[in-house]
C-alpha positions as a printed Julia matrix, in Angstrom:
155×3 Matrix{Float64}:
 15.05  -0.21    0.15
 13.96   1.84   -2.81
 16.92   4.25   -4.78
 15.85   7.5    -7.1
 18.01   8.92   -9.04
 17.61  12.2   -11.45
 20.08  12.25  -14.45
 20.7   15.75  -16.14
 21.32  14.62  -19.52
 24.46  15.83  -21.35
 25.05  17.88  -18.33
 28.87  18.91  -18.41
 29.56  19.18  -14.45
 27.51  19.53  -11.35
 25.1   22.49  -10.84
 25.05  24.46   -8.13
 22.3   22.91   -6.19
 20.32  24.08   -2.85
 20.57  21.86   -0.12
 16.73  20.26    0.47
 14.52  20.18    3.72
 12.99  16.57    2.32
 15.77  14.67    1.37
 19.37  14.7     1.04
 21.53  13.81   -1.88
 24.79  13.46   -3.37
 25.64  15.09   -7.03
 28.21  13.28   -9.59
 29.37  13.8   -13.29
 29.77  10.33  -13.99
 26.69   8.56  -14.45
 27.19   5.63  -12.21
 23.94   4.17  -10.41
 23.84   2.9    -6.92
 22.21   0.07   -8.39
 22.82  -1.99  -11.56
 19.02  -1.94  -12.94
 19.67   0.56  -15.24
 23.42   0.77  -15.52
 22.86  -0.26  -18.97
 21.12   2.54  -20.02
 23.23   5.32  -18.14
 26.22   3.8   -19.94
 24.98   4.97  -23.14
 24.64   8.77  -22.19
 26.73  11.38  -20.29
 25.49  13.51  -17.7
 24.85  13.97  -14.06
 23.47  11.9   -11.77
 21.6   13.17   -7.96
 21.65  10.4    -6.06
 18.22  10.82   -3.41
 17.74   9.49    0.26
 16.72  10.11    3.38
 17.47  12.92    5.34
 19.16  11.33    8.25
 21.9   10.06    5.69
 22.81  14.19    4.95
 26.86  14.0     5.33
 27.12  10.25    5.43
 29.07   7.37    2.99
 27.82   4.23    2.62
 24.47   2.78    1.12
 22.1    5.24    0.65
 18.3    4.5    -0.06
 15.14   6.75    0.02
 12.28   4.79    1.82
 11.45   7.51    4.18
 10.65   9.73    1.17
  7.74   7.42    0.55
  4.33   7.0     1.13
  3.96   3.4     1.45
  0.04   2.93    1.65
  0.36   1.73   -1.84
  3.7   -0.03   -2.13
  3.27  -0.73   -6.05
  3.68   2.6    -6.68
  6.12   5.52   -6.35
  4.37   7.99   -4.3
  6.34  10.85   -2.53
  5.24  12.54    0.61
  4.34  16.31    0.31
  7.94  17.61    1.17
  9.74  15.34   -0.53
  7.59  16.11   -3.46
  7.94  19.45   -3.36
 11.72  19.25   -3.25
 11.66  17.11   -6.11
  9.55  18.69   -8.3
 12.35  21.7    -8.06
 15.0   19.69   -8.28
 13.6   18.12  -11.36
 13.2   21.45  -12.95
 16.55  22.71  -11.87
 18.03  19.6   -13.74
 15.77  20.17  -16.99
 17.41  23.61  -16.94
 21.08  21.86  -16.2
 20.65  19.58  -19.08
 21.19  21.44  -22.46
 19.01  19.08  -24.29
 16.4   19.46  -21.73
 16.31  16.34  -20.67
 15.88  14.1   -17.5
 16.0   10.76  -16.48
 13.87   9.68  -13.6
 14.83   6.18  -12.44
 14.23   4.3    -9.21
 15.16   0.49   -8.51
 13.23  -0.81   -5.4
 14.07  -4.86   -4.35
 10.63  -5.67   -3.77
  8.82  -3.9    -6.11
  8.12  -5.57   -9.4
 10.42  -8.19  -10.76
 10.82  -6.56  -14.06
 12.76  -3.22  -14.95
 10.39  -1.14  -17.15
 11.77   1.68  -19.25
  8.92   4.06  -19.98
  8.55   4.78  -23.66
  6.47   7.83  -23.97
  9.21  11.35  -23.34
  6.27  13.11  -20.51
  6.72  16.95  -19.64
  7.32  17.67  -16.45
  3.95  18.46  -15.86
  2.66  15.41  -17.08
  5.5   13.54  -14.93
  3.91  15.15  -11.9
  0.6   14.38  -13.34
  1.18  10.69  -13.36
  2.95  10.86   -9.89
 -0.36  12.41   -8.41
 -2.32   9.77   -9.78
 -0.39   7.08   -8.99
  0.9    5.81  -12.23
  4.72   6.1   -11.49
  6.18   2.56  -10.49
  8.83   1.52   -9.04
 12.13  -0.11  -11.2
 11.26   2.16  -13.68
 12.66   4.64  -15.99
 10.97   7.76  -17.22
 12.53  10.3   -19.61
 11.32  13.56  -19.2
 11.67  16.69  -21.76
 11.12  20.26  -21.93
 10.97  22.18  -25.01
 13.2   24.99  -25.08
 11.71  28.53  -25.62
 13.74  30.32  -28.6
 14.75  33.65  -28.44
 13.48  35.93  -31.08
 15.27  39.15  -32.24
């Protein structure tokens, strides 16, 4: 059962947040995973953490997971379906906006995807984050950082 989770870094408390027709989700301020892949990493940065799964888990405890989410005609890869996707792709930016760095973390941790954790090196936009997705390049136990540059106000 895969998890995603969307870390606001640096974010001081939760954001108000619309509730989403493609997935559900719970919102903390302590960066705590559901999983322990990459625990390690979270430890070393403050934020808040949005916790994804499937609808039918709206206003439940327990062990949440995101499978239905998916579309599993390539299971190597992290592929959304179309409203899942769209609600992510707003929620990302809403948590880009949260974050006053402008930064995200974009992890998921799925048991029987690859045996390895991979931690994405190259910072992608948001668009480029999107791009990948589209194409298929986002895998599963990995961890993608992704940055917006912050327009400056001029006098």
């Amino acid at each position: 059962m895969p998890t995603i989770e969307i870390i606001a870094v640096d974010c001081p408390k939760v954001p108000s947040l619309p509730r989403f027709r493609g997935f559900a989700y719970i919102a903390e301020d302590k960066l705590c995973s559901h999983r322990a892949l990459f625990q390690d990493i979270l430890d070393k940065h403050t934020g808040v953490i949005v916790h994804l799964a499937n609808k039918d888990f709206e206003g439940t405890d327990g062990c949440w997971f995101a499978g239905a989410l998916m579309n599993w005609d390539h299971a190597r890869v992290l592929r959304f379906l179309k409203q899942p996707a769209r609600d992510a792709r707003r929620l990302l930016k809403l948590m880009l906006m949260a974050s006053p760095t402008g930064e995200v973390l974009f992890l998921s941790d799925y048991q029987f995807g690859p045996s390895r954790k991979k931690m994405e090196r190259k910072v992608l936009t948001l668009d480029g984050f999107w791009t990948m997705h589209d194409a298929g390049g986002i895998k599963y136990n990995a961890l993608y950082r992704i940055k917006e540059q912050r327009k400056r106000r001029t006098r």
